[in-house]
C-alpha positions, 0 to 999 in steps of 0.5 A: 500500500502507498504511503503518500506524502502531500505538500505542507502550504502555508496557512492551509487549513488540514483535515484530519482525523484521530486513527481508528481505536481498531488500529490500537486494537490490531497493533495490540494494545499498549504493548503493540503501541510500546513496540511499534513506536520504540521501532520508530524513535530507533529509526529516528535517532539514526535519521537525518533529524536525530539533531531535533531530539537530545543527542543523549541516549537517556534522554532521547528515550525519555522524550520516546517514552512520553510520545509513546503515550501521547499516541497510546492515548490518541489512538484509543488506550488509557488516558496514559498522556494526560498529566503530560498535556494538563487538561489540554486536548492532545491536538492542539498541546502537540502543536504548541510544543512544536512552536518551541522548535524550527520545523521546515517540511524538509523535516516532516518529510524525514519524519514520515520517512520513519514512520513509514519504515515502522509501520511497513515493517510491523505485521497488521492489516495494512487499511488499518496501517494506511488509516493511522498513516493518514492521520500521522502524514496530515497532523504533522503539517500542523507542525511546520513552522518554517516555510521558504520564501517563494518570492525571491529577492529581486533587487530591482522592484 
């Protein structure tokens, strides 16, 4: 199945929709989340936006380990992330905390480079695999912050 990336646009308003509580289900819970999200943190810290996370492995794994919950929660499981958001919806506190960072696409890309090797090698259904994909390549639009600038400069006008 095609893992399509779409061009983030400046300002787009992005539909999207949390993952099916089905997919937790087929991934196996917790534990299947645990397994398939630590896959991913282990591509990432081995990709070319390890620079975006500690460089430390402690604390790399630290920031992993709460992420996890944060998809954990997000797509069915116990309320696992709550005391990390503070009564704030899982959505907008994953964006906020992404306003802390310079995140050009470039990054995103990357990002869902990783997520797409996790999911493809992780043994489910692949519509429940595309639907959690959908979401993870949609959100993360929401997470660019840094856009070039189309006009280039003339110096002439």
């Amino acid at each position: 199945m095609a893992y399509e990336i779409t061009k983030t646009v400046k300002d787009e308003k992005v539909p999207y929709k949390n993952p099916s509580p089905a997919f937790y289900e087929a991934v196996g819970g917790e534990e299947g989340m645990r397994k398939l999200m630590y896959s991913f943190y282990d591509i990432i810290y081995e990709s070319d936006i390890q620079n975006f996370f500690p460089q430390d492995k402690e604390e790399f794994n630290k920031i992993a380990a709460k992420n996890t919950k944060f998809f954990i929660q997000l797509c069915g499981g116990p309320a696992v992330y709550e005391e990390v958001a503070g009564g704030v919806g899982l959505d907008e506190f994953m964006i906020r905390i992404h306003d802390d960072f310079t995140i050009p696409d470039e990054a995103r890309i990357e990002w869902l480079g990783c997520m797409r090797q996790a999911l493809e090698a992780y043994d489910m259904d692949e519509e429940l695999k595309q639907d959690f994909w959908e979401y993870a390549e949609r959100f993360s639009k929401l997470t660019v912050n840094k856009f070039k600038d189309l006009q280039a400069f003339n110096p002439y006008h």
